[in-house]
C-alpha positions as CSV (number, residue, x, y, z in Angstrom):
1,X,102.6,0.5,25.8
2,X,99.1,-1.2,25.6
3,X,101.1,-4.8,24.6
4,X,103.5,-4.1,27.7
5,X,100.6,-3.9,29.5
6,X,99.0,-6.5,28.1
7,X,102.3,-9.1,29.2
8,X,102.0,-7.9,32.6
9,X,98.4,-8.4,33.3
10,X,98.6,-11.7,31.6
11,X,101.6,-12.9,33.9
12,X,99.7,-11.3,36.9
13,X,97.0,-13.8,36.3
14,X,99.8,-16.2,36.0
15,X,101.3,-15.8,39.0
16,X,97.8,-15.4,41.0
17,X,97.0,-18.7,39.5
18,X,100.5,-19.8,40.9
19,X,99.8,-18.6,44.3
20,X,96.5,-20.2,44.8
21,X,97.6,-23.5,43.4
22,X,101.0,-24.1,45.4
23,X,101.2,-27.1,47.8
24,X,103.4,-25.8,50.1
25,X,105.2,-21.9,51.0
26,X,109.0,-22.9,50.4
27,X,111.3,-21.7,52.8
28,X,114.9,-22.3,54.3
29,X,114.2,-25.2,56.5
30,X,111.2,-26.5,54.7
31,X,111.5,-30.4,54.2
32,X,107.7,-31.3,52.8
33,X,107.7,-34.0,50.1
34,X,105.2,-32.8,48.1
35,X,105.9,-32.2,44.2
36,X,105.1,-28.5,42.6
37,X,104.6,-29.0,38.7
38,X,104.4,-25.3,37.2
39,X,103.3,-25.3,33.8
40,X,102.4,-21.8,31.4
41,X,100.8,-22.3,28.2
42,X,100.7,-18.4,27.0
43,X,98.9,-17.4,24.2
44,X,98.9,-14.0,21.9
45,X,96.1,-12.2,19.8
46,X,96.0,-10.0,17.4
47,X,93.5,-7.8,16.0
48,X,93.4,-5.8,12.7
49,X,90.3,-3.2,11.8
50,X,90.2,-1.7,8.8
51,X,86.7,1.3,7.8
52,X,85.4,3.3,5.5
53,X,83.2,6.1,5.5
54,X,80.2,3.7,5.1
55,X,81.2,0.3,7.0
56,X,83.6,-0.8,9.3
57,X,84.3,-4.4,10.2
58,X,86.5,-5.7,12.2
59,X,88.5,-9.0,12.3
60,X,90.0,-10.9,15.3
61,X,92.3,-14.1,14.9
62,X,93.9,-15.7,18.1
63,X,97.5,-17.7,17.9
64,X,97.8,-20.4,21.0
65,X,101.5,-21.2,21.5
66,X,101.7,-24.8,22.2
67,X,102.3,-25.3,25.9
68,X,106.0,-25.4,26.8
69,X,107.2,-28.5,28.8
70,X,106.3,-28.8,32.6
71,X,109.3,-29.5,35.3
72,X,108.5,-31.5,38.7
73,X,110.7,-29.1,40.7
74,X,111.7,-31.1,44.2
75,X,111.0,-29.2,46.9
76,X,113.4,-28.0,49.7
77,X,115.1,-30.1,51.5
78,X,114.6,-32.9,49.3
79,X,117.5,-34.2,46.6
80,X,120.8,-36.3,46.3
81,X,123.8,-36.2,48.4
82,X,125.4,-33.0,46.1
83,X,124.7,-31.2,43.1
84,X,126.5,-31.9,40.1
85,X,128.5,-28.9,38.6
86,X,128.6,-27.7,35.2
87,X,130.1,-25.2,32.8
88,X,129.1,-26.4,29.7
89,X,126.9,-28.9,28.7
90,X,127.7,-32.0,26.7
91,X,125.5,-32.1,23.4
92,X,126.0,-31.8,19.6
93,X,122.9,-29.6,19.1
94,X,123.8,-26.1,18.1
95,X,122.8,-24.6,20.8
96,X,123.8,-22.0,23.3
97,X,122.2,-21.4,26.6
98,X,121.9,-18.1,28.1
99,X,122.2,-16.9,31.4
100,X,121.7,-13.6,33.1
101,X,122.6,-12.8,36.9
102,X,121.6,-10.2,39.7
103,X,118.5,-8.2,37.8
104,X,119.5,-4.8,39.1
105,X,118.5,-3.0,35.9
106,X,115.3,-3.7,34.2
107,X,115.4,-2.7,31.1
108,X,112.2,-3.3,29.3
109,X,113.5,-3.5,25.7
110,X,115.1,-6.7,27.2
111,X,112.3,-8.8,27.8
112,X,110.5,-7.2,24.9
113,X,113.8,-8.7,23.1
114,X,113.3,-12.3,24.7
115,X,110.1,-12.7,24.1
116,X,109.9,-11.6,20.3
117,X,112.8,-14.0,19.3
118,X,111.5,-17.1,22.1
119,X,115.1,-17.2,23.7
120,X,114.1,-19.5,26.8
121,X,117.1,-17.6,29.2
122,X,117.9,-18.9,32.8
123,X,117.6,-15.8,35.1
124,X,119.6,-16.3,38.4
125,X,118.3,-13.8,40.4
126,X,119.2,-12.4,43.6
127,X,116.5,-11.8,46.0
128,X,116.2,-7.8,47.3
129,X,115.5,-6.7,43.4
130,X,113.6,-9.9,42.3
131,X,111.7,-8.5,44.8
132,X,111.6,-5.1,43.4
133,X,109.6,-6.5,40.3
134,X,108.7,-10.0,39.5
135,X,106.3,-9.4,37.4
136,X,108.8,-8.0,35.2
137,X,111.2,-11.2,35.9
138,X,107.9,-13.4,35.5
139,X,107.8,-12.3,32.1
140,X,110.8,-14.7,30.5
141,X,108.2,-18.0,31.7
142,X,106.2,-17.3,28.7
143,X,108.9,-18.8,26.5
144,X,109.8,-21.4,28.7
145,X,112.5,-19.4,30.6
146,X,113.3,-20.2,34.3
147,X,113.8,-18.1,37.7
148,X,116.9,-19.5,39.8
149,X,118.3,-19.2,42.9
150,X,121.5,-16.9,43.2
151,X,121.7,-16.6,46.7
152,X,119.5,-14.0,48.6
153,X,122.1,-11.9,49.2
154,X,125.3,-12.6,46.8
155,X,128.0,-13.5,49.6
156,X,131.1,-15.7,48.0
157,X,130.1,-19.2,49.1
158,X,133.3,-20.9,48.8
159,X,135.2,-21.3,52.4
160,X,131.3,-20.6,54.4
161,X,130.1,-23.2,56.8
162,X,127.1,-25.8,55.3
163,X,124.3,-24.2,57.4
164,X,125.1,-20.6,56.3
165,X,125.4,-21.7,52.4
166,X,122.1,-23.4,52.7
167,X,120.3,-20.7,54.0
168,X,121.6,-18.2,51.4
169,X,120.6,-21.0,48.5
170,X,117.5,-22.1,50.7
171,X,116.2,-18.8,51.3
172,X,116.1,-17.1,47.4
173,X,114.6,-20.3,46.2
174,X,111.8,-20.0,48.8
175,X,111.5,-16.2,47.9
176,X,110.9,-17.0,44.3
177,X,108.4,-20.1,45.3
178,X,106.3,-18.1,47.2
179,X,106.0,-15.1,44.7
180,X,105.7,-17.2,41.4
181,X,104.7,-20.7,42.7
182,X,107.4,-22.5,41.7
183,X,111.1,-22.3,41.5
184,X,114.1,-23.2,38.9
185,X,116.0,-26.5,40.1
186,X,119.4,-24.7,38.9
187,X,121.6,-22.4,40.8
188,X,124.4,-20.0,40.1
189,X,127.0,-19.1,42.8
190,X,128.2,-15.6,43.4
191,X,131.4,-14.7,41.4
192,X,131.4,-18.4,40.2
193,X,132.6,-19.2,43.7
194,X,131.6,-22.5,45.2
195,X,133.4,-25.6,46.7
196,X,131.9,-29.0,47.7
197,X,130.1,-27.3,50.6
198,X,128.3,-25.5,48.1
199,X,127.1,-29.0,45.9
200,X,126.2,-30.4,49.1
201,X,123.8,-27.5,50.5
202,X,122.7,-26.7,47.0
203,X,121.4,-30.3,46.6
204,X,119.6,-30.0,50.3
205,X,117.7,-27.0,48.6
206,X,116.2,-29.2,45.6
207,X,119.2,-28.6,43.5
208,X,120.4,-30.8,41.4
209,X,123.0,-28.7,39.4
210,X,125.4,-25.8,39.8
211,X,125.8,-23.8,36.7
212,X,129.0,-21.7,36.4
213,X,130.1,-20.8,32.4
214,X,132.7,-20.5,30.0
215,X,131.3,-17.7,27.8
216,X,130.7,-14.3,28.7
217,X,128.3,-11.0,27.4
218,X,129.1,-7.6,27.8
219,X,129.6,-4.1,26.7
220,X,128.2,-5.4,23.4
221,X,131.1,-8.3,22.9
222,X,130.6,-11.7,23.0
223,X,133.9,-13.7,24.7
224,X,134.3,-16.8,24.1
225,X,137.2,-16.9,26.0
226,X,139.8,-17.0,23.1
227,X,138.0,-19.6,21.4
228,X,137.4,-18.9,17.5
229,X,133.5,-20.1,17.0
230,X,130.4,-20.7,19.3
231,X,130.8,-24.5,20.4
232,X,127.7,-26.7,21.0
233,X,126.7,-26.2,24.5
234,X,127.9,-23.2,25.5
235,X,126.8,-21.0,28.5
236,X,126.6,-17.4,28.6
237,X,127.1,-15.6,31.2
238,X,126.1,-11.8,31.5
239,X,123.9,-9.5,33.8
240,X,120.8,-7.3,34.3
241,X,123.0,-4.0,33.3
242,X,122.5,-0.7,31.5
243,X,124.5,-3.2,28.4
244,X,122.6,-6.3,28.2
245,X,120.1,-4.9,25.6
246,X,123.4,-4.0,23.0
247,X,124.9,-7.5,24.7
248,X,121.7,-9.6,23.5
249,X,121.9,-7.7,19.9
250,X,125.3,-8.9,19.8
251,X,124.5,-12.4,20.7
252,X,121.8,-12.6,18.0
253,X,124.3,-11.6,15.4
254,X,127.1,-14.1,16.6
255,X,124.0,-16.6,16.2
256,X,122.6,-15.9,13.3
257,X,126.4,-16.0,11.3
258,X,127.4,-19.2,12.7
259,X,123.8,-21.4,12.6
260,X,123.4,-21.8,16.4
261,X,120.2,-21.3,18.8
262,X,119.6,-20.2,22.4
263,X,118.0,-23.7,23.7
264,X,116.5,-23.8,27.1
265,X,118.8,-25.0,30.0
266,X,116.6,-27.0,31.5
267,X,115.6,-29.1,28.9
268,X,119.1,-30.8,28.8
269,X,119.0,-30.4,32.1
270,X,116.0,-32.3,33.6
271,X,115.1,-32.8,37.3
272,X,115.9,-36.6,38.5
């Protein structure tokens, strides 16, 4: 409980930090051309004592992680002409990216998980229970994870009119600016619904890619959509449910046979 505690006082300082340093408050129609660089360099101590009856000494030794890579995240209204789409990325590193939609369940054990074994997860998050709790949403930044828009309220996009996309897109990626200091330059559409529309608003919002998937997580299974073995470059798909605890278990098993790691998404996919 105390180490839970720790994390969260730890990313609240994080965030505060955040808050103070932003350049600008993102929001729908914001169109400033100012640059917001977040960067989180956390760090973990431990400390052993061991007594007797006659002495007691203590010692303290302090393990800095080295700082993970920063991202220039464009700000709204800023980017190309459309965002490009992907369901898989194209590398030969063994590596897997995983992402994880909605955040109605917050499971604690998950993040627990995430952060013991480093796995740098893309959470695309919608924006009434990202508000609930960021600070427990927060806590996948201290392994180089990143917070994405997936729409504020998680409409099917596909078929809706530019301005009303945009707003949707616009508007969770402003919520998650103004609570954490800077947002994710990814985005995830509802149901995996989206149509040029969707590329074009997206890249009005300071997106510059539209991640979908081709692998999926749950009830413990990992679907690869009939395919026999992990391929390099796969994304996962799966959700903040009462299953995505046994779900990351099963993933870690399915890595761990076949030689692969989770690699962070936006590392192979960086801002232009």
């Amino acid at each position: 409980m105390n180490s839970v505690l720790s994390r969260r006082a730890r990313l609240l300082l994080v965030t505060m930090s955040f808050a103070v340093s932003a350049c600008s408050s993102a929001d729908a129609t914001s169109s400033t051309n100012t640059t917001t660089v977040a960067t989180i360099a956390p760090a973990t101590t431990t400390t052993s004592t061991t007594s007797t009856s006659t002495t007691t000494s203590t010692t303290t030794s302090t393990t800095t992680l080295p700082p993970f890579p920063s991202y220039s995240i464009a700000p709204i209204g800023v980017g190309g002409d459309s965002a490009a789409h992907l369901s898989k990325v194209d590398t030969v590193d063994k590596v897997v990216f995983l992402t994880i939609d909605d955040g109605i369940v917050k499971d604690q054990r998950v993040m627990d998980f995430l952060v013991e074994h480093r796995w740098p997860a893309t959470l695309f998050l919608v924006s009434g229970e990202f508000k609930k709790d960021p600070l427990y949403f927060a806590q996948i930044l201290t392994v180089g994870g990143n917070i994405s828009s997936h729409t504020s309220t998680h409409p099917e996009l596909s078929g809706l009119d530019f301005d009303t996309q945009r707003k949707q897109i616009c508007g969770m990626r402003g919520t998650i600016e103004k609570a954490l200091g800077s947002a994710g330059h990814l985005f995830r559409p509802p149901y995996g619904s989206w149509d040029e529309t969707t590329l074009r608003a997206a890249a009005s919002c300071g997106i510059n890619a539209v991640v979908t998937w081709n692998s999926e997580l749950w009830e413990g299974n990992v679907d690869l959509a009939h395919r026999p073995a992990l391929q390099p470059g796969d994304v996962f798909l799966t959700h903040f449910r009462n299953d995505l605890y046994d779900n990351l278990v099963a993933l870690e098993a399915r890595l761990t046979a076949e030689g692969f790691t989770v690699g962070n998404l936006e590392d192979y996919l960086p801002n232009q």
